[in-house]
PASEBA-1860 file (N, C-alpha, C; in nm, 3 decimals):
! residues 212
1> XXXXXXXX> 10.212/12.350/11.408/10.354/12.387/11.399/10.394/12.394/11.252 ~ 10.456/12.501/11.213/10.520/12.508/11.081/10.703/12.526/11.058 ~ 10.684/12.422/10.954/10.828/12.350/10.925/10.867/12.393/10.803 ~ 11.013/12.434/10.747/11.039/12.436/10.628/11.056/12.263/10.593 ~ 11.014/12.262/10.454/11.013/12.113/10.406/11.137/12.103/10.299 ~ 11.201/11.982/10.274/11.337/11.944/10.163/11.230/11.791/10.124 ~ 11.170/11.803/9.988/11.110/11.712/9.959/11.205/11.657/9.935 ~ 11.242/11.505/9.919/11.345/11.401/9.837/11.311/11.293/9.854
9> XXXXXXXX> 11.370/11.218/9.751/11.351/11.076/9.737/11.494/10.991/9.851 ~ 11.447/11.022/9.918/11.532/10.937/10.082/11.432/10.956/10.206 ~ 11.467/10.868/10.300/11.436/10.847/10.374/11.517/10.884/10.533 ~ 11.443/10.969/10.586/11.565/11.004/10.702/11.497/10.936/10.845 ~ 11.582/10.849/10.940/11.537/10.825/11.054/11.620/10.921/11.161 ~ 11.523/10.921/11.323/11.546/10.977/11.419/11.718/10.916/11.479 ~ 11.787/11.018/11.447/11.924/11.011/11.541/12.046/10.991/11.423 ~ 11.989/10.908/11.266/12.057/10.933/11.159/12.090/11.035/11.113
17> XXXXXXXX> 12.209/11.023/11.037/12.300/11.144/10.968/12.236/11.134/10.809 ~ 12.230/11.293/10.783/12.216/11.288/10.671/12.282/11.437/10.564 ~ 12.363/11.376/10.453/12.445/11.487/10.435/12.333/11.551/10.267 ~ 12.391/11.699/10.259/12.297/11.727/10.192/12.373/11.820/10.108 ~ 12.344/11.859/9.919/12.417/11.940/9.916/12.330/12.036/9.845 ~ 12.349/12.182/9.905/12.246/12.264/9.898/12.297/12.370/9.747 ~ 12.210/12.358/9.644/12.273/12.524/9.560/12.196/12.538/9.480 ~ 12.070/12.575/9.520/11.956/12.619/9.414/11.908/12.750/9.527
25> XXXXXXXX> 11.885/12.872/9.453/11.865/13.007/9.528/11.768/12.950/9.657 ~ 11.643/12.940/9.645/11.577/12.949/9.752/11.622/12.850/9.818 ~ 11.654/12.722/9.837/11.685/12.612/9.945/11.810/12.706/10.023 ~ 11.946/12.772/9.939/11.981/12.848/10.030/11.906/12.958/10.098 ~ 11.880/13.022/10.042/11.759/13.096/10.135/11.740/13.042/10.269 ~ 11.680/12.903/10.246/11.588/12.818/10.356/11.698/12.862/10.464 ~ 11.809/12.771/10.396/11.921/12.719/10.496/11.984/12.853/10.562 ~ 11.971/13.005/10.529/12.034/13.117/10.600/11.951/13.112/10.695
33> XXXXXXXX> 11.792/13.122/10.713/11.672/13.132/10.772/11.691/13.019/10.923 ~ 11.698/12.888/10.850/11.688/12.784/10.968/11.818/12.819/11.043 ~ 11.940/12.863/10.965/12.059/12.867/11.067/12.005/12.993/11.156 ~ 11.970/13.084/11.079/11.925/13.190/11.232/11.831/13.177/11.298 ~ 11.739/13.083/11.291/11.628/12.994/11.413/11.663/12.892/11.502 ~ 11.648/12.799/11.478/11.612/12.690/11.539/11.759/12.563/11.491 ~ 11.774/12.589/11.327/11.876/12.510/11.273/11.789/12.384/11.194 ~ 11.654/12.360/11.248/11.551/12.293/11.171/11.474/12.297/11.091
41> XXXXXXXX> 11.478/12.180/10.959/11.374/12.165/10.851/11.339/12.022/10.877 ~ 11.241/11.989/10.791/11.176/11.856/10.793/11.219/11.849/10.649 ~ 11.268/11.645/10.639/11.260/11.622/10.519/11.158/11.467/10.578 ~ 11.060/11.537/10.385/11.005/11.447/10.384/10.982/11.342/10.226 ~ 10.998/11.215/10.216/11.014/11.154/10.108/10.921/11.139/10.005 ~ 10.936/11.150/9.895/10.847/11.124/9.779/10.839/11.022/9.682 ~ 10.738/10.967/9.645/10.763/10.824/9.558/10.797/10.886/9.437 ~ 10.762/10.955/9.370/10.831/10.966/9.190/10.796/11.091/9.180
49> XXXXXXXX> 10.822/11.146/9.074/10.811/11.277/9.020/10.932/11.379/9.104 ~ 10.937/11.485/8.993/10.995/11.636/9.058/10.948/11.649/9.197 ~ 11.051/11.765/9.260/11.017/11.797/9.397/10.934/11.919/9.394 ~ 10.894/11.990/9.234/10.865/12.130/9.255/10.642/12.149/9.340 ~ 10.616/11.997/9.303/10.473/12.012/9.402/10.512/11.901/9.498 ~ 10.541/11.867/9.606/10.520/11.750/9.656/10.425/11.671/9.663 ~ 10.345/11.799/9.737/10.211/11.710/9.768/10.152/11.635/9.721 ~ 10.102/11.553/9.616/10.052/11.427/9.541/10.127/11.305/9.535
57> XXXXXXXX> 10.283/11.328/9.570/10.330/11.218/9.557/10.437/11.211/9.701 ~ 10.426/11.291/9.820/10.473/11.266/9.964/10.448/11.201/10.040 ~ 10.490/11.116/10.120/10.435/11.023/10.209/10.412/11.153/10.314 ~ 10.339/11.103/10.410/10.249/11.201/10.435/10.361/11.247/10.633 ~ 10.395/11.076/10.701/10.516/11.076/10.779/10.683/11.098/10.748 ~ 10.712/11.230/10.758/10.841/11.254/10.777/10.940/11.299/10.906 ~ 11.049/11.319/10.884/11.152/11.351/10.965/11.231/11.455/10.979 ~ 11.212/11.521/11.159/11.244/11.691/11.156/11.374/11.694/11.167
65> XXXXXXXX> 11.491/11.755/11.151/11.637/11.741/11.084/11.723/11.870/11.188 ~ 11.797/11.829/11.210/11.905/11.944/11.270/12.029/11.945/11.206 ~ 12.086/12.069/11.176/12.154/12.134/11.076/12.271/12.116/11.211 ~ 12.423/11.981/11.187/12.469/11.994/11.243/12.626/12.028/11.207 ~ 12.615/12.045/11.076/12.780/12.133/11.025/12.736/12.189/10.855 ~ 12.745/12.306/10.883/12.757/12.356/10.731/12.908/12.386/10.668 ~ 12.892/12.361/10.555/13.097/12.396/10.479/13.060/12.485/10.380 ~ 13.043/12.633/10.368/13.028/12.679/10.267/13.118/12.683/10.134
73> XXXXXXXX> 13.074/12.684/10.064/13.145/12.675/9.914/13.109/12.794/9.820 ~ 13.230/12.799/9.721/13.189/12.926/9.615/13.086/12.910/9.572 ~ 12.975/13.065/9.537/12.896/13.049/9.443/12.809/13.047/9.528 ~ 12.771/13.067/9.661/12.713/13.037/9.724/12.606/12.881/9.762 ~ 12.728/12.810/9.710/12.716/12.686/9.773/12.715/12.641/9.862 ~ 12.641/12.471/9.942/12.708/12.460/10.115/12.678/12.337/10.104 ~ 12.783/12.255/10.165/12.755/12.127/10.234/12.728/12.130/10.346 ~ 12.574/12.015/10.352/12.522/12.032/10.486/12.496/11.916/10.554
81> XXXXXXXX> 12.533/11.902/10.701/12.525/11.747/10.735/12.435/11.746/10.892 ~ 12.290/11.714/10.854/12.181/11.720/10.893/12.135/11.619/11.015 ~ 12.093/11.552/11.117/12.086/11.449/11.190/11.907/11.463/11.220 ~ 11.858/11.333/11.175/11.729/11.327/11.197/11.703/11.346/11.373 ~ 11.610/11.455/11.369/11.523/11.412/11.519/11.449/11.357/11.570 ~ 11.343/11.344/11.506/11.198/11.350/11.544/11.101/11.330/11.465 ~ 11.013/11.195/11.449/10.924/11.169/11.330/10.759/11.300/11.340 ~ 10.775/11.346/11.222/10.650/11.432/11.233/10.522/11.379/11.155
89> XXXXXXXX> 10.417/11.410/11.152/10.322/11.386/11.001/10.256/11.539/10.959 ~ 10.300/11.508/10.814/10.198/11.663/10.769/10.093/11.670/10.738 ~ 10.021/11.797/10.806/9.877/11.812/10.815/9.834/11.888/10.702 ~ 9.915/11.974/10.675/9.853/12.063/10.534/9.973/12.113/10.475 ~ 9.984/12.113/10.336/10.121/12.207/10.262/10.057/12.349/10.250 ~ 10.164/12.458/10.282/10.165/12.545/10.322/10.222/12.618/10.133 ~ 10.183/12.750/10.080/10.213/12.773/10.004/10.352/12.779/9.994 ~ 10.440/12.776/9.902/10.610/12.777/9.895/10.621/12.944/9.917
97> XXXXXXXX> 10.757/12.953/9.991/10.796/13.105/10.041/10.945/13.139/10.025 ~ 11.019/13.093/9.934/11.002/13.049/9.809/11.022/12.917/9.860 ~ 11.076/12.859/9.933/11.095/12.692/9.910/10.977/12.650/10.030 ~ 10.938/12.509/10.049/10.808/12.431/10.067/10.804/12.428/10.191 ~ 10.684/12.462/10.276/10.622/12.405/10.416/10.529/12.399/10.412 ~ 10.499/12.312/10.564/10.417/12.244/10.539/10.377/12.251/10.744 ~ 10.221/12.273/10.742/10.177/12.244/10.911/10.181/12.103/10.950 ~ 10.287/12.045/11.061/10.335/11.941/11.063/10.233/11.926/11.234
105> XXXXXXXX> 10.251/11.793/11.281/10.209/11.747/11.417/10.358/11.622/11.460 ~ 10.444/11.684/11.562/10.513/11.578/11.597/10.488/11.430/11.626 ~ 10.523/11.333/11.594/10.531/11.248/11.661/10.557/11.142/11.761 ~ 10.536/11.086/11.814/10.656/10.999/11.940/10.689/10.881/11.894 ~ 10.871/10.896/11.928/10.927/10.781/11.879/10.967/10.642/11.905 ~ 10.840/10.599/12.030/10.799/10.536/12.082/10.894/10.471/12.239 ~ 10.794/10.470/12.322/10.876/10.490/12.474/10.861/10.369/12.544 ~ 10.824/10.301/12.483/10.798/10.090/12.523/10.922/10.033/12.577
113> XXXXXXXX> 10.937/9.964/12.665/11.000/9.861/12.666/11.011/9.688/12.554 ~ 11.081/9.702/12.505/11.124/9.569/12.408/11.169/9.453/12.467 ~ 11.125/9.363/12.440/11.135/9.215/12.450/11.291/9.195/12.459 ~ 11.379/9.134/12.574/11.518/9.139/12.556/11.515/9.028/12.431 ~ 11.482/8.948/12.455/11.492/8.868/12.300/11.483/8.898/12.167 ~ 11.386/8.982/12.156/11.408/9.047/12.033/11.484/9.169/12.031 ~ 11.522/9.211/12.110/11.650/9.325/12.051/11.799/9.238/12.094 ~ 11.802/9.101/12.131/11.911/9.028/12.129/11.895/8.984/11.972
121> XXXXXXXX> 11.805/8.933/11.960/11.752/8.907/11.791/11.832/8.991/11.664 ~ 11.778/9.091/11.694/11.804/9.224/11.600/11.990/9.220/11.640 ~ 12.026/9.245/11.740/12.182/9.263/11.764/12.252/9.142/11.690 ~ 12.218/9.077/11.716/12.283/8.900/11.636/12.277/8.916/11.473 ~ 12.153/8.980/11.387/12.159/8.984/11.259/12.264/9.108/11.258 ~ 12.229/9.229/11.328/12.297/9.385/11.236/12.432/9.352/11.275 ~ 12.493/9.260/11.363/12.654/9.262/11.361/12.682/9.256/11.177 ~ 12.666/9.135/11.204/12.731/9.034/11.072/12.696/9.138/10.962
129> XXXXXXXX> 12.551/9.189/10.935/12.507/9.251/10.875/12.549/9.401/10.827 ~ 12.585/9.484/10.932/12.720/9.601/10.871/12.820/9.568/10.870 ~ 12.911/9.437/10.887/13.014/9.420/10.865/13.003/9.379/10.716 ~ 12.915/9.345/10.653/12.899/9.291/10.533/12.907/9.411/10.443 ~ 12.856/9.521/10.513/12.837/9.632/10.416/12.931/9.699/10.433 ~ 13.031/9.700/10.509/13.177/9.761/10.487/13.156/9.851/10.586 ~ 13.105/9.852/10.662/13.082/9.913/10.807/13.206/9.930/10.898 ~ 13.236/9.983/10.951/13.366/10.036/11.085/13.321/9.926/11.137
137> XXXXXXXX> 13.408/9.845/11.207/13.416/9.779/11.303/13.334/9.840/11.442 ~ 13.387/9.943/11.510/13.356/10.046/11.591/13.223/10.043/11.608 ~ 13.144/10.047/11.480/12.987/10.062/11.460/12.960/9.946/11.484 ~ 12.997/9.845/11.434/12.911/9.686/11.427/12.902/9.606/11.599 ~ 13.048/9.673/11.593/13.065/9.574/11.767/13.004/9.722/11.852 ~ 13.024/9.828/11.855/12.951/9.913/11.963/12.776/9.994/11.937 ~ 12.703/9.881/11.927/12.565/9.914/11.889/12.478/9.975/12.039 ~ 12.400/10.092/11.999/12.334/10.153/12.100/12.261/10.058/12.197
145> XXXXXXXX> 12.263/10.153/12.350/12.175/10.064/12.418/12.035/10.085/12.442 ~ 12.018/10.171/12.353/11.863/10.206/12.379/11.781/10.165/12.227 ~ 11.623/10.109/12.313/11.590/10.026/12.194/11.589/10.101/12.070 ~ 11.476/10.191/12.100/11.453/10.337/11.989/11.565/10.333/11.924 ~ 11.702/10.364/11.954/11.843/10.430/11.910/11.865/10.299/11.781 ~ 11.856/10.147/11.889/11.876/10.048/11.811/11.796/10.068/11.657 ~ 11.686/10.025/11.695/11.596/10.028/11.589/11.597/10.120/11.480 ~ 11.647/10.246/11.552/11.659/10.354/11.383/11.779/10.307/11.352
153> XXXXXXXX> 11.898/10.292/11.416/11.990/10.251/11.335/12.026/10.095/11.257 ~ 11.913/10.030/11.279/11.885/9.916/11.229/11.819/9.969/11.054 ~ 11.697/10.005/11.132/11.625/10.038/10.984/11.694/10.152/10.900 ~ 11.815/10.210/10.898/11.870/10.297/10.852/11.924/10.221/10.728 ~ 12.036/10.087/10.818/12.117/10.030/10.787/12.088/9.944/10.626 ~ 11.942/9.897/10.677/11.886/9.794/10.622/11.881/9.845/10.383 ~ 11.934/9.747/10.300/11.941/9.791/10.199/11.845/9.719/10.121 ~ 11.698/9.827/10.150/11.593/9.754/10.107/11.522/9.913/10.010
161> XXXXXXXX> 11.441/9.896/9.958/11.339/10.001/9.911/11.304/10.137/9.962 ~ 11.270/10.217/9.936/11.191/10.359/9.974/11.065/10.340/10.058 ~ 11.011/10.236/9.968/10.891/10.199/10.057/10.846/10.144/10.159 ~ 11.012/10.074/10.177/11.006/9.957/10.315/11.094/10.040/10.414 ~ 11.123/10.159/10.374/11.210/10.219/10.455/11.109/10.340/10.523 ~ 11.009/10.402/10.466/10.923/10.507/10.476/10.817/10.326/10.577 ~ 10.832/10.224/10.535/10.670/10.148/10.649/10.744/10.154/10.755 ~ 10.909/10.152/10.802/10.966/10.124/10.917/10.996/10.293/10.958
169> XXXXXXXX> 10.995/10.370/10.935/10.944/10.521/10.933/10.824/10.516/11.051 ~ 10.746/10.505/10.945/10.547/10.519/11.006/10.530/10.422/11.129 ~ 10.627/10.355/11.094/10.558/10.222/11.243/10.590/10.304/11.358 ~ 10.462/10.300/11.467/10.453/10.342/11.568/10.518/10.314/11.702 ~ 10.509/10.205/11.705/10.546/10.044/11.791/10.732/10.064/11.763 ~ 10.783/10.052/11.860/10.896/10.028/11.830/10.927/9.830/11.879 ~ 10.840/9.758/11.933/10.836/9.645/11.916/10.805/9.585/11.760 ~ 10.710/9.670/11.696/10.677/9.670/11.582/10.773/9.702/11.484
177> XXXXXXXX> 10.843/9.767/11.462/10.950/9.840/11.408/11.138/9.737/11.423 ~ 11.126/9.669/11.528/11.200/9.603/11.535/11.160/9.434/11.452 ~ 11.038/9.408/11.504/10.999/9.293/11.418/11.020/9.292/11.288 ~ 10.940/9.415/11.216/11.008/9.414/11.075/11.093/9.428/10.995 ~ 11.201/9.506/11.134/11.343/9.540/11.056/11.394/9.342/11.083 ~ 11.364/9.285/11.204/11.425/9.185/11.183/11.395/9.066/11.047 ~ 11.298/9.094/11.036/11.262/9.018/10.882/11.289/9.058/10.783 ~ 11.323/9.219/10.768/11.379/9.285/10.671/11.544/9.181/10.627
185> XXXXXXXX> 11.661/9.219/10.750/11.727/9.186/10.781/11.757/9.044/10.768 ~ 11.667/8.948/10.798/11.653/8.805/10.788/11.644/8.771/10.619 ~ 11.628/8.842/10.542/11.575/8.829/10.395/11.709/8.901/10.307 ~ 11.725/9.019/10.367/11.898/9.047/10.344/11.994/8.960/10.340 ~ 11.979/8.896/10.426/12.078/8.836/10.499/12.132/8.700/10.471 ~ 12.010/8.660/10.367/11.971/8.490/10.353/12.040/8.545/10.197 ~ 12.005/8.721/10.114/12.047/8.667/9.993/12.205/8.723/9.970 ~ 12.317/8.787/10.085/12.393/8.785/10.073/12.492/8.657/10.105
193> XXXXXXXX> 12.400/8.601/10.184/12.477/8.425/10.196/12.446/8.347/10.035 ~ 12.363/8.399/9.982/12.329/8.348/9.852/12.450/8.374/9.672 ~ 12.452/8.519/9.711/12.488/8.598/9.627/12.619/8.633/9.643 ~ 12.664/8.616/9.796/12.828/8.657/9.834/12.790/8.785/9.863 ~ 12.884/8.863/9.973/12.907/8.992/10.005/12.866/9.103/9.919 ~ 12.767/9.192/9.958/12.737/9.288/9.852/12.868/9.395/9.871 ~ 12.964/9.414/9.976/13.061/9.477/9.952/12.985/9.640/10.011 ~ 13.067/9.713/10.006/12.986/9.875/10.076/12.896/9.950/9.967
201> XXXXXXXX> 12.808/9.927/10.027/12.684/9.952/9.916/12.687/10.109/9.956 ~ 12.679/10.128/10.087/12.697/10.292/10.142/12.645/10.235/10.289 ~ 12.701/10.359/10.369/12.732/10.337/10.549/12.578/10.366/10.565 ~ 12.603/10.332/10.712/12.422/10.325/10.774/12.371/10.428/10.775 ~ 12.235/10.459/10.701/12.182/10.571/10.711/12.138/10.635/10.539 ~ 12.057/10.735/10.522/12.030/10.778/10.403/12.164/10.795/10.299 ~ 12.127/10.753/10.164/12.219/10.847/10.081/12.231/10.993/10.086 ~ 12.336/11.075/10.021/12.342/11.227/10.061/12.228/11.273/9.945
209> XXXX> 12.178/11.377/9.950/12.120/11.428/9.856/12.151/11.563/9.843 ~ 12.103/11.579/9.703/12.097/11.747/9.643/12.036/11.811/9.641 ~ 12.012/11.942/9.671/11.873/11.989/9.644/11.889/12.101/9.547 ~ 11.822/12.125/9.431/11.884/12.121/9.305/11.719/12.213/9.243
END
């Protein structure tokens, strides 16, 4: 299967929002293309460097994206606000046409049943835990009932690294995926009781990015 790719330094999970702001010629390009297909690109994250090669520095598991409001702007500008679907991994980068793809293989975002204890677990830390971050009320007290749903919006939430955000990405296991967001969370959690309220660091889910 071939995907247009938005290399960046973020991390997008399945069912998260992610806003984007598009104004370099070819990414619009992309974005006329995907709106008259499907409405889908994959973004996938990079540890350092420019976005103009990915490949040497991409994690190799990313996330396929649906284009769910564009705002065009002068200049042929657009704000775009994207919602992760579906974890993919890429199999080969595809030459740029002008902007990057790549032959992807979907993934599954795991269909297990979870331990009621540990997603009672996980619900008990992420209350307190987006309320800390300046979270809607709305969000903190009405958390999904499905584990999957939980879990990405757990590990969305969580204000930890690229790298700990791309291992809760790759984890297969959504028992797995919950364990580590809860220790993620447990370690958060111990140094805002430490440090006092970090105050709204930013709402659950990726920062916006540019593509530039």
């Amino acid at each position: 299967m071939e995907l247009p790719i938005f290399p960046l330094r973020v991390v997008l999970f399945p069912g998260r929002p992610l806003p984007v702001h598009i104004f370099e010629d070819r990414y619009r390009q992309m974005l006329t293309e995907v709106l008259e297909a499907d409405r889908r690109f994959g973004i996938v994250a990079i540890r350092a460097g420019a976005a103009e090669d990915p490949a040497p520095s991409a994690f190799e598991v990313g996330c396929v994206s649906e284009v769910e409001q564009v705002t065009w702007l002068p200049h042929g500008r657009a704000d775009v606000v994207a919602r992760g679907v579906q974890r993919f991994r890429v199999q080969r980068w595809l030459e740029p046409a002008p902007y990057h793809r790549a032959e992807i293989s979907p993934l599954a975002d795991g269909d297990e049943m979870a331990d009621p204890a540990k997603l009672a677990a996980l619900r008990e830390l992420l209350v307190p835990y987006l309320q800390a971050l300046g979270a809607p009320d709305e969000l903190a007290c009405q958390l999904p009932d499905s584990p999957d749903h939980l879990a990405w919006l757990a590990a969305a939430a969580a204000q930890v690294g690229l790298e700990e955000q791309q291992s809760l990405l790759e984890q297969d296991s959504t028992t797995a995926r919950i364990d580590d967001t809860v220790t993620l969370l447990r370690r958060e959690t111990g140094l805002i009781r430490h440090f006092g309220s970090v105050g709204s660091l930013r709402p659950p889910g990726p920062n916006g990015a540019e593509l530039n």
